[in-house]
C-alpha positions as CSV (number, residue, x, y, z in Angstrom):
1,X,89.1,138.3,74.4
2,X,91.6,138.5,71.8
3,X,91.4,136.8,68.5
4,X,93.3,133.7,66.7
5,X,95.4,135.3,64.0
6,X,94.1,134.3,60.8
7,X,97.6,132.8,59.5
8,X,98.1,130.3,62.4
9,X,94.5,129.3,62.3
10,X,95.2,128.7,58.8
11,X,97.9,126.4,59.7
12,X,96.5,124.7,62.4
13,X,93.3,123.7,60.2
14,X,95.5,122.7,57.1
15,X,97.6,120.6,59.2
16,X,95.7,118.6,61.3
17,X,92.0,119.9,61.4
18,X,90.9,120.0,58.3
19,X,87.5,118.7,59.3
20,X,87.0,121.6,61.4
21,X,85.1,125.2,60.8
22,X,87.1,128.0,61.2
23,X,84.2,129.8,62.5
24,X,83.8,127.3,65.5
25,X,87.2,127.4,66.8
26,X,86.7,129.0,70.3
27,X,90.8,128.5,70.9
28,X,93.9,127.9,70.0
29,X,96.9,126.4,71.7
30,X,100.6,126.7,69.7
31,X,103.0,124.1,71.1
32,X,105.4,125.0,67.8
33,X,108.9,127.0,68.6
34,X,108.2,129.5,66.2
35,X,104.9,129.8,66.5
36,X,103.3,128.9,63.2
37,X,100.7,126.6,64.7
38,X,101.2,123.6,62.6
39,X,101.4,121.7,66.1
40,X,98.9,122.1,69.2
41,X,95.3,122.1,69.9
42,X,91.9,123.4,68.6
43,X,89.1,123.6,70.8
44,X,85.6,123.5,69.5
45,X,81.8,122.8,71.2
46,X,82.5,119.7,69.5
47,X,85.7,118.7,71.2
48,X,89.4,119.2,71.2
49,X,91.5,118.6,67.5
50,X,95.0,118.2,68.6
51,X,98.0,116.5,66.7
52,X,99.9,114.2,68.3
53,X,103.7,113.4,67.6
């Protein structure tokens, strides 16, 4: 399984997640153009983080 790159992480965390542990994000789902992640969805044991325009 591949990893999350650290930098969209980042930006998915800062921008809408910041309750959420790096560490216990199983994935990561981009629904940017450019890919920088500051729009989508985290998925945790605890749920799915998403943000919602």
């Amino acid at each position: 399984m591949e990893e999350i790159p650290e930098k969209k992480l980042n930006n998915a965390i800062s921008t809408y997640a910041e309750s959420v542990e790096k560490t216990k994000v199983y994935a990561l789902v981009d629904t940017t153009l450019f890919g920088s992640a500051k729009e989508g969805m985290l998925f945790t044991k605890a749920g799915i983080t998403f943000l919602k325009h």
